[in-house]
C-alpha positions in Angstrom: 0.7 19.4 -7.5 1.5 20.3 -4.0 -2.2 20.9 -3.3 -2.9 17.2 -4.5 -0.1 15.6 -2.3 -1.2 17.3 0.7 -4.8 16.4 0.0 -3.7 12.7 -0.7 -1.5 12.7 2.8 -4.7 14.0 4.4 -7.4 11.4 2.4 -4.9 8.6 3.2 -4.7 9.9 7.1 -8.3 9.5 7.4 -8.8 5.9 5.6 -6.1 4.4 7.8 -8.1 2.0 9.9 -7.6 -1.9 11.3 -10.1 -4.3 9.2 -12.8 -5.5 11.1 -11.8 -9.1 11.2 -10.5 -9.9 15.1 -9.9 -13.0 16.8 -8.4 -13.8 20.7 -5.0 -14.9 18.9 -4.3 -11.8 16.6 -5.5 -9.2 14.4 -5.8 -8.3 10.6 -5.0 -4.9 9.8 -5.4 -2.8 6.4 -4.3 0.4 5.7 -3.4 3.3 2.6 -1.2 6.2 2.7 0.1 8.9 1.5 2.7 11.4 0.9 5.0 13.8 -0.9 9.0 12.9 -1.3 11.2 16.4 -1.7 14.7 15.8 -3.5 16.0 19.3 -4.0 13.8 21.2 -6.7 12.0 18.1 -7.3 8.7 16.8 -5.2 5.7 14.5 -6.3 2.8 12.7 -4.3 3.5 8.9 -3.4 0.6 6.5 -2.6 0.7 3.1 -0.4 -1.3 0.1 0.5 0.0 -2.3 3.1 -2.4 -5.6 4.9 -1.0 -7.4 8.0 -2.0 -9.3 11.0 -0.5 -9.2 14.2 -0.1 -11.9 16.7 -0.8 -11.1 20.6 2.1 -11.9 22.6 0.2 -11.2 26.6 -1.0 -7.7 27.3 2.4 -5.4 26.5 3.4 -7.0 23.3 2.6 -8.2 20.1 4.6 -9.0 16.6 3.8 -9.3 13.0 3.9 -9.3 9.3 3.1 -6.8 6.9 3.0 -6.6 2.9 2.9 -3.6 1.8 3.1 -1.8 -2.0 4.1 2.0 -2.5 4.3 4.1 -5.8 5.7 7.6 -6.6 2.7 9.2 -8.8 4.5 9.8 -11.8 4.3 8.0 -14.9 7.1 5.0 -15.7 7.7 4.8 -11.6 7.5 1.4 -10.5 6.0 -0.2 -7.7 8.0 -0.5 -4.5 7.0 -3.9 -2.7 8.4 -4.2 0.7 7.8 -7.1 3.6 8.3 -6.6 7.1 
């Protein structure tokens, strides 16, 4: 199992990438990750997706909003959704 969850981390690493829509006023952004959680003798892999855009505030700033869904890969875990 470990061997999976550091592949996934790994796999997820390298497919984390902004989406190729752009505009002057902002940016959409896609990405999927991964991990492993550790609670004392127990670990599993976790997977993620999130989408976003972000506004640009000048040349030093920017803010935005994310929606983003997360899973521990074991069966009967639900779906974490989370905003930001």
């Amino acid at each position: 199992m470990r061997k999976f969850a550091l592949l996934a981390a790994v796999a997820a690493a390298a497919v984390a990438t902004p989406a190729a829509a752009e505009d002057e006023g902002g940016e959409f952004r896609a990405e999927v990750r991964g991990g492993v959680i550790w609670v004392e003798d127990f670990s599993e892999a976790t997977l993620g997706a999130a989408v976003g855009y972000d506004f640009d505030l000048g040349e030093t700033a920017f803010a935005g909003v994310e929606l983003s869904g997360d899973k521990i890969l074991v069966e009967g875990a639900d779906v974490l959704i989370g905003t930001t």
